[in-house]
C-alpha beads as a LAMMPS data file, in Angstrom:
LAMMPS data file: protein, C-alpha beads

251 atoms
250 bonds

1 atom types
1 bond types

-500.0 500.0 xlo xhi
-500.0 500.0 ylo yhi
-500.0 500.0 zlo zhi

Masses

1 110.0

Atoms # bond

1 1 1 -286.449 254.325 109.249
2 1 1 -284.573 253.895 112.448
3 1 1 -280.692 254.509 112.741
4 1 1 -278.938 251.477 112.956
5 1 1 -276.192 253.160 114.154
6 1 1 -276.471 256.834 115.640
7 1 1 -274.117 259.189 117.566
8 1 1 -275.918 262.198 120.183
9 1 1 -273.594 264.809 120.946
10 1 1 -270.240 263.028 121.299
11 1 1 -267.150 264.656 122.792
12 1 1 -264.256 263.776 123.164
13 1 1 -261.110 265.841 124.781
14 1 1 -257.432 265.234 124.989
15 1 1 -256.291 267.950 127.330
16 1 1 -257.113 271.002 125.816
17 1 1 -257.868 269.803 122.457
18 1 1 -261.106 268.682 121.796
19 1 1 -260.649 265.882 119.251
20 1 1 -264.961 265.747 118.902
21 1 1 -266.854 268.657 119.556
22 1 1 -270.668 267.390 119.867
23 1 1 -270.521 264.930 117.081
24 1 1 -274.285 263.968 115.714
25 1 1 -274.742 261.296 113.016
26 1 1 -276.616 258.560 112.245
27 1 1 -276.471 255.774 109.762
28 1 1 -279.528 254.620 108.134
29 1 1 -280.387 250.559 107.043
30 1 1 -278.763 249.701 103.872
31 1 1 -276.993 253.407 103.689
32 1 1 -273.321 253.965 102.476
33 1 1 -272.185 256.856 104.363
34 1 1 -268.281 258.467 103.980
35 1 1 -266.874 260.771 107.008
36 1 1 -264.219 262.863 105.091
37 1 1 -262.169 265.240 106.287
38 1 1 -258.325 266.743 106.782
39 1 1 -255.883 264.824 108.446
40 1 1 -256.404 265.841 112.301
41 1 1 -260.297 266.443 112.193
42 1 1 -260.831 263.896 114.650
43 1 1 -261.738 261.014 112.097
44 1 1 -259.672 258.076 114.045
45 1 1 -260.707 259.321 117.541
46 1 1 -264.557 259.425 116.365
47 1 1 -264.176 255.785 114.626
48 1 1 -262.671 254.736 117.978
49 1 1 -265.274 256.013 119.889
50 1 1 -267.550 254.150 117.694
51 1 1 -265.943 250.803 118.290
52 1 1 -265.981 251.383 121.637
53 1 1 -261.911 251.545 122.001
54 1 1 -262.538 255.315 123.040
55 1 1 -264.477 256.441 125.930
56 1 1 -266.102 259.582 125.068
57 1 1 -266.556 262.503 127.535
58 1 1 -269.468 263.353 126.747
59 1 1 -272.453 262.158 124.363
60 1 1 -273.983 258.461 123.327
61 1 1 -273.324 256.568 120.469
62 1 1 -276.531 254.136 119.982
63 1 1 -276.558 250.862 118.211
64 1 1 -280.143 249.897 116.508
65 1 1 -281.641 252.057 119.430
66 1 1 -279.718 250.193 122.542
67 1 1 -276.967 253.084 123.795
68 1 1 -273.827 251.274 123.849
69 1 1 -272.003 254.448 124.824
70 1 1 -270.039 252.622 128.258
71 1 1 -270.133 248.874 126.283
72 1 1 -266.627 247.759 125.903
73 1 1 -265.054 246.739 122.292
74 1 1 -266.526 242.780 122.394
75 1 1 -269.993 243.472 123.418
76 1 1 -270.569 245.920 120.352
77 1 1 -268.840 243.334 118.187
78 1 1 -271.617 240.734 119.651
79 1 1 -273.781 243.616 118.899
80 1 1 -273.535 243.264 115.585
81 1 1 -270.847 246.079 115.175
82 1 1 -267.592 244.953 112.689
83 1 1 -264.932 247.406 111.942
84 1 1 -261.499 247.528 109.610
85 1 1 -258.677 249.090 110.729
86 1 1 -256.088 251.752 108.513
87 1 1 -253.559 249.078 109.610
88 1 1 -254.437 245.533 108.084
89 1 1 -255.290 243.073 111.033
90 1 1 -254.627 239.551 109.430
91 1 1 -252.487 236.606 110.438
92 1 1 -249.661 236.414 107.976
93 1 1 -248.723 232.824 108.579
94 1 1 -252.045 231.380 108.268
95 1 1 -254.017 230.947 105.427
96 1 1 -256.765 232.913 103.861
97 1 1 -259.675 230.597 105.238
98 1 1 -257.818 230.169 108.494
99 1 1 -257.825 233.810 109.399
100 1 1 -261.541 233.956 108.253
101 1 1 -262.470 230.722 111.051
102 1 1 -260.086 232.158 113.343
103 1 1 -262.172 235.545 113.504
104 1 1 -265.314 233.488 113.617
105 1 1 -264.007 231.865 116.477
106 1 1 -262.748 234.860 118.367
107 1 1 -266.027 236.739 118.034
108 1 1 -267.771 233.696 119.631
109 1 1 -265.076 233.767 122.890
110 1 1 -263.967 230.063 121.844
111 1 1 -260.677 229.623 123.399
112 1 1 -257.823 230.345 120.383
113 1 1 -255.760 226.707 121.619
114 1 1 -258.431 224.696 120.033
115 1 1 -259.177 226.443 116.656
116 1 1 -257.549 223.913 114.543
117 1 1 -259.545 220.872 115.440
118 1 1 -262.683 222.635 114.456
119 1 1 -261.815 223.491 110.994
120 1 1 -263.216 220.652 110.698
121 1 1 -266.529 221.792 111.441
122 1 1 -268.661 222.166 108.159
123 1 1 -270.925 225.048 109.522
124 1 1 -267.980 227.025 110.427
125 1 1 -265.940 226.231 107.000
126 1 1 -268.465 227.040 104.693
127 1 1 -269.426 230.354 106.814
128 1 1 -265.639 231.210 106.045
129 1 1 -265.709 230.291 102.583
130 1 1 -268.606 231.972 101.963
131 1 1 -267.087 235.268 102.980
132 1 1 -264.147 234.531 100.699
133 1 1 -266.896 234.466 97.744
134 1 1 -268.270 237.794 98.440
135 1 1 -264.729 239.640 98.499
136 1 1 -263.346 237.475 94.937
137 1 1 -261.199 235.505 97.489
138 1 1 -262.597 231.719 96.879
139 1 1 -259.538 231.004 94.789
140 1 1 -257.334 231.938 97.763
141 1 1 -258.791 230.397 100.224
142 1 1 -255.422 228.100 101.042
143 1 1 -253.101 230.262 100.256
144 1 1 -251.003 232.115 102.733
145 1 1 -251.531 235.693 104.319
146 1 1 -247.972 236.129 103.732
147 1 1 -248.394 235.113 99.974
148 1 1 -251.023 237.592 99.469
149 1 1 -250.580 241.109 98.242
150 1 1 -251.647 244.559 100.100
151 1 1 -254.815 244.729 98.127
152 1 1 -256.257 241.333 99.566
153 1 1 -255.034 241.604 102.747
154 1 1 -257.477 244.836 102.857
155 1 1 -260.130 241.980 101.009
156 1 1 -259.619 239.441 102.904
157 1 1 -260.076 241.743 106.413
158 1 1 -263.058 242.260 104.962
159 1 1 -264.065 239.215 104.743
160 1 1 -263.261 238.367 108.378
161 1 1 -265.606 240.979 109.235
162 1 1 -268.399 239.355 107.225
163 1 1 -268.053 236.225 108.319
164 1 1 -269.370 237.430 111.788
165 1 1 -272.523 238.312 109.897
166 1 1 -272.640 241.768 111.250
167 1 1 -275.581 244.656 111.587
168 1 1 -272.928 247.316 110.693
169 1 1 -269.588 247.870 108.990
170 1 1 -266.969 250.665 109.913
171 1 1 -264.525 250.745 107.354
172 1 1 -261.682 253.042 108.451
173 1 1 -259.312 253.690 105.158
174 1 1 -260.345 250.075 103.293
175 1 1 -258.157 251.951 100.313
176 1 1 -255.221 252.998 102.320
177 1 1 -251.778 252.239 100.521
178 1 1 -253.413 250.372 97.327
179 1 1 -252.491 250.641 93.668
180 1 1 -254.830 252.289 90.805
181 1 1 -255.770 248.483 90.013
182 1 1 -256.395 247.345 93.319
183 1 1 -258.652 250.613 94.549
184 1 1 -260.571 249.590 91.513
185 1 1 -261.797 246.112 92.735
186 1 1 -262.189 247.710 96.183
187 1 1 -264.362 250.280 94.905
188 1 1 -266.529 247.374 92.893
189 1 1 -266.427 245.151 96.337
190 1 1 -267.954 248.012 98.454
191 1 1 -270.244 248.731 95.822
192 1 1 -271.628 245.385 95.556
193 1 1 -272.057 245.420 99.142
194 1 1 -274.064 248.470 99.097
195 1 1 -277.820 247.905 99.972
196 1 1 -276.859 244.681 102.121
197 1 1 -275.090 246.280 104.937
198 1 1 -275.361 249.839 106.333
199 1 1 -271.522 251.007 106.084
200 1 1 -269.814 254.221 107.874
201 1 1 -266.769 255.068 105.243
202 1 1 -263.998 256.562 106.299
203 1 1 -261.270 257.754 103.030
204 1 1 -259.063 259.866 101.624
205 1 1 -260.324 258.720 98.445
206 1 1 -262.078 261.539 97.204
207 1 1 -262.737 259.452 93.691
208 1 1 -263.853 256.536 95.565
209 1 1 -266.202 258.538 98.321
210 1 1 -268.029 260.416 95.692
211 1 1 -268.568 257.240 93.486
212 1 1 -269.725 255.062 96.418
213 1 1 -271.616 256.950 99.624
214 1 1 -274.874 257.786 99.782
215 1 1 -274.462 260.500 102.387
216 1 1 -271.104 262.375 103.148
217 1 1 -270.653 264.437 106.776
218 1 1 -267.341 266.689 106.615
219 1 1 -265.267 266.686 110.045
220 1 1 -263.306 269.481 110.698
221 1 1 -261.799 270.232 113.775
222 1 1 -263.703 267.597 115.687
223 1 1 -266.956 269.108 114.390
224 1 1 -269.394 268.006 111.478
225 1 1 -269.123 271.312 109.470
226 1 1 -271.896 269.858 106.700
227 1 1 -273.794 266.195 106.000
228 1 1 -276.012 265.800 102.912
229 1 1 -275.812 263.915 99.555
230 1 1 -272.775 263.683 97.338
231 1 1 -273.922 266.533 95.050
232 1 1 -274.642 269.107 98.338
233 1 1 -270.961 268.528 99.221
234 1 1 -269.609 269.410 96.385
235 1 1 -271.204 272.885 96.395
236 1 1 -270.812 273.944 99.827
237 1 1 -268.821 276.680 100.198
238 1 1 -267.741 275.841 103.781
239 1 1 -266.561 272.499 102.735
240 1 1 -263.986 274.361 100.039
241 1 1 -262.758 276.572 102.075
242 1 1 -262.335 274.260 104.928
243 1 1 -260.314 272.108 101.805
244 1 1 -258.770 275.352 100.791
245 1 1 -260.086 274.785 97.369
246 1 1 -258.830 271.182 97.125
247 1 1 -259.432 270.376 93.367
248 1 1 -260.108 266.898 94.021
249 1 1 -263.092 267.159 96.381
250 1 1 -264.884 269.923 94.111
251 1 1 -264.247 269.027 90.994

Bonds

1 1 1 2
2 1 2 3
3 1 3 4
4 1 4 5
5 1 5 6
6 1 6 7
7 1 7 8
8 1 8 9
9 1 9 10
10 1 10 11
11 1 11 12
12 1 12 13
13 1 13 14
14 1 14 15
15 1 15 16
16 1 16 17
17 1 17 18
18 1 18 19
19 1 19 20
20 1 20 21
21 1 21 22
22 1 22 23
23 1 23 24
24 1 24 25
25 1 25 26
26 1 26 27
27 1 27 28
28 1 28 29
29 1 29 30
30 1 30 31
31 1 31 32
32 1 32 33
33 1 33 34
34 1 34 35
35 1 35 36
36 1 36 37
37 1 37 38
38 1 38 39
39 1 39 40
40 1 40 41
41 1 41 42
42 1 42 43
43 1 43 44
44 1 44 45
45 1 45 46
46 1 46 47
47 1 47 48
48 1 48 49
49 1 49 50
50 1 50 51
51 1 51 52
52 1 52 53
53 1 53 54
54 1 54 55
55 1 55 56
56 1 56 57
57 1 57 58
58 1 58 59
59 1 59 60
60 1 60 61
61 1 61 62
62 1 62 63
63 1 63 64
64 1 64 65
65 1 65 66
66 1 66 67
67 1 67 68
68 1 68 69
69 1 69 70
70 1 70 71
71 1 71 72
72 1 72 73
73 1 73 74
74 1 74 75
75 1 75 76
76 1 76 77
77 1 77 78
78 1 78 79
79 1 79 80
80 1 80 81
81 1 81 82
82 1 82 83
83 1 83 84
84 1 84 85
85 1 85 86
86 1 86 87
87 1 87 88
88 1 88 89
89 1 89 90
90 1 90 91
91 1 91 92
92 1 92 93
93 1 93 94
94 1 94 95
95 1 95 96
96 1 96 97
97 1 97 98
98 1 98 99
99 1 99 100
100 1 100 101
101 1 101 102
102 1 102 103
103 1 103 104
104 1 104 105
105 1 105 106
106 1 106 107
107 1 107 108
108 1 108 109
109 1 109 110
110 1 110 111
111 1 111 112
112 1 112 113
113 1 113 114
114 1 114 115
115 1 115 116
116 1 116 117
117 1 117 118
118 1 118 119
119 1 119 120
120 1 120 121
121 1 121 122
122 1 122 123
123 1 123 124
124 1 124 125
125 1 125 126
126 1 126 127
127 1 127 128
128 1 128 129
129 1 129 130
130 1 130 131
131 1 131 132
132 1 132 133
133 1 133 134
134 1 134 135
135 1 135 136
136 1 136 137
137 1 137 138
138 1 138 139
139 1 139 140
140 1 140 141
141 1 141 142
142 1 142 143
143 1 143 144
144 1 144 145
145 1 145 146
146 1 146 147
147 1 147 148
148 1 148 149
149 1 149 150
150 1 150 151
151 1 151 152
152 1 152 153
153 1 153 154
154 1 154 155
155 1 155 156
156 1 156 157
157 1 157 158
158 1 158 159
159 1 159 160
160 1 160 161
161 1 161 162
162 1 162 163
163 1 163 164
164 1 164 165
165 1 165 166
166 1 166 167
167 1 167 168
168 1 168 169
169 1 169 170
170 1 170 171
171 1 171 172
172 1 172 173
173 1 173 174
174 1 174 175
175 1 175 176
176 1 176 177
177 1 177 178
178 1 178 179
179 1 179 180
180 1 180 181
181 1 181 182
182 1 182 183
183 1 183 184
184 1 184 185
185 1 185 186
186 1 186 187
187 1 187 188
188 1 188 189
189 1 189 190
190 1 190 191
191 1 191 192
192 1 192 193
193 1 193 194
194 1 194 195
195 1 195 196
196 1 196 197
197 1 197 198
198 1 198 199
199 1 199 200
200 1 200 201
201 1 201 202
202 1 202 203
203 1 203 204
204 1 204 205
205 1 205 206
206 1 206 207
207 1 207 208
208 1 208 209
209 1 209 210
210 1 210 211
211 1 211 212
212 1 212 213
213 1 213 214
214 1 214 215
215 1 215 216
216 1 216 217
217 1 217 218
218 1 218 219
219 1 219 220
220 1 220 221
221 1 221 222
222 1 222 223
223 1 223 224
224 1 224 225
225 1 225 226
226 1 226 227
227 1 227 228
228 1 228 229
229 1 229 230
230 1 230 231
231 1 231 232
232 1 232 233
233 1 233 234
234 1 234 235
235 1 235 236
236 1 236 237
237 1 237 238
238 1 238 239
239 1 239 240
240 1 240 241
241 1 241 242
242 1 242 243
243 1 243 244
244 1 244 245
245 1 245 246
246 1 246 247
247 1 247 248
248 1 248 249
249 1 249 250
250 1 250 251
């Protein structure tokens, strides 16, 4: 199968520190795949390079075969290419199913003055709602960001990155600050998602990484130290030591 998403040698250097050293992944159709690694390995910087908010120095990051490498943030998102952030990006004083249209609306370059008037658009109201349904949000739909707790803010910015019916998801830290109860229905969110849309995990979560990817790559010091299946992680040797025996990756 071809990558739908595949990076060739990617650098990236902030004066002398080189925050990606010759970074080489792919991410196959349908595939869950977690980037792991200790704070500083260059995780944010490779994500960013990714979404096209980074310019690297040197490599190509390729999207379903086109090289997008020099294509600014919008034209990846057109692309096909929807990302989360570690922050939540959601508009507190507007409802559930008006942040939802209001992405919509953004991704298609329709000028932000006249969103209201077309929430009255059916097409464009049910594509929102329908995104609702596949994060457990239907029941929120009119409620306010504001109103909302942590854990479906991080739902609910998931949801405006369906709505744009991407080819890819980057989820950078969809767990970040959430309770026990709330990484649970995360965990089963992402996991019912799995199969439909090719996903490049970042977490901290070790639980949640090992119970959802299909693929793990370790980042170290900018570089990919090892890639391979759940299982192979675990046992590598130069993953524990780079984790200094961290309990909760090789258990």
């Amino acid at each position: 199968m071809s990558a739908v998403l595949e990076t060739r040698g990617l650098v990236k250097r902030f004066g002398g520190l080189l925050a990606t050293d010759h970074v080489s992944l792919t991410l196959q159709p349908g595939e869950l795949h977690a980037l792991i690694g200790p704070n500083g390995a260059g995780k944010s910087t490779l994500i960013g390079q990714l979404a096209g908010e980074i310019v690297p120095d040197e490599g190509h990051v390729m999207v379903a075969g086109e090289d997008v490498t020099r294509l600014p943030v919008h034209a990846r998102a057109q692309r096909g290419l929807a990302r989360s952030y570690q922050i939540t990006q959601v508009c507190k004083e507007f409802s559930a199913l008006e942040n939802v249209i209001m992405a919509c609306l953004t991704h298609a370059g329709s000028a932000l003055r006249i969103w209201r008037p077309l929430m009255s658009e059916r097409a464009l109201t049910e594509r929102a709602r329908a995104a609702l349904v596949q994060v457990g949000l239907a029941a929120r739909a009119d409620v306010p960001a504001a109103d909302m707790a942590h854990g479906e803010h991080r739902q609910l910015e998931l949801a405006m990155a369906l709505a744009l019916e991407p080819r890819l998801l980057l989820l950078d830290e969809p767990l970040a600050g959430m309770s026990g109860a709330e990484s649970e229905t995360m965990i089963e969110l992402l996991s019912s998602l799995k199969g439909r849309y090719p996903m490049l995990l970042v977490e901290h979560d070790m639980a949640a990484v090992f119970a959802l990817a299909d693929r793990i790559s370790v980042l170290v010091y900018g570089r990919v130290i090892a890639s391979g299946a759940p299982a192979e992680i675990k046992s590598n040797e130069e993953v524990r030591t780079a984790y200094l025996g961290d309990e909760e990756l090789v258990a």
